[in-house]
N, C-alpha and C positions, 0 to 999 in steps of 0.2 A: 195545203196547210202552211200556214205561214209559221216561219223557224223566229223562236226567238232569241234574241242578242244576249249572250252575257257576259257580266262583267269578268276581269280579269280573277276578281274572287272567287265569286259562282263558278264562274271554270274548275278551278282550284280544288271545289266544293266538289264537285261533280264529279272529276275524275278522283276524288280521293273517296266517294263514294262508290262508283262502279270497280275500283280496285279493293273493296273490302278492307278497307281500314275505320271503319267504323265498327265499337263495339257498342250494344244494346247494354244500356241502363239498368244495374238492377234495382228491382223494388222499383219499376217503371211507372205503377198507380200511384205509390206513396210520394215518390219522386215529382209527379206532378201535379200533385194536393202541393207540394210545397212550393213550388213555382208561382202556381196558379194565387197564394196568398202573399207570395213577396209579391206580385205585380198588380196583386189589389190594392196593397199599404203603399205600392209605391206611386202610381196611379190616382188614390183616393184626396179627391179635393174637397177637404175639410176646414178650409178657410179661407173666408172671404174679406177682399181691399176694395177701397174705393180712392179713384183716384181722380187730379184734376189735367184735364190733356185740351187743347186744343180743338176747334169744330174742326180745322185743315187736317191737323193730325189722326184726328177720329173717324173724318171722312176718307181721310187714303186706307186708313187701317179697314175700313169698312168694305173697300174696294178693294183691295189684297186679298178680302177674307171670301168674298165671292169666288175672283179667278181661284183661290185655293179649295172650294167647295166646303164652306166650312164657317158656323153660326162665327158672327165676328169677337166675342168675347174667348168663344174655345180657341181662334188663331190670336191670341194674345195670349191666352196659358202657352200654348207649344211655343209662341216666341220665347215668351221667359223662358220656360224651360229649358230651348236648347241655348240660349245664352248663356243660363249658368250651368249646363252640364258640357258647355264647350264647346257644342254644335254649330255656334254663332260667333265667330271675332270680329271684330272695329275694325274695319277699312283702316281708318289713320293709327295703325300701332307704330309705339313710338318704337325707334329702333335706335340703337348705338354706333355714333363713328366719329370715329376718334377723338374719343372722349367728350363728344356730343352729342346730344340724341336730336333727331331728326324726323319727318314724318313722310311717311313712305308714299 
């Protein structure tokens, strides 16, 4: 059986689970009706853009979304979204020195 790797987290996770520091939830059903509809509402794509990109641009994206196994329009939702939930930053952030800012 092949062992698998975890991260420094998962470790974390692990040993804080096999030491019993985890307490069950109550109202454990109700608890996860309410989950279960925050991450429908948050999840739920209700609106539709049309945009103007490039064939180069459209064709790498197209290519990205293959190695990533995934219809190429859905790997353009998860881009947006992890860029504006912070998943994603700009290579070239500007940064300050001394009294200038510069590009990394």
């Amino acid at each position: 059986m092949e062992k698998i790797k975890l991260s420094q987290e998962e470790k974390d996770i692990l040993t804080s689970f096999e030491n019993d520091e985890w307490v069950s939830v109550p109202n454990i059903n109700e608890e996860k009706i309410k989950l279960q509809k925050i991450a429908h509402n948050t999840l739920k794509k209700d609106m539709r853009i049309n945009i103007r990109i490039s064939s180069k641009d459209l064709n790498n994206i197209k290519a990205k979304a293959i190695e990533e196994g995934l219809p190429y329009q859905s790997f353009i939702t998860s881009i947006l979204h992890k860029y504006i939930s912070g998943k994603i930053v700009e290579k070239n952030i500007l940064y300050e020195n001394s009294g200038k800012y510069t590009s990394k």
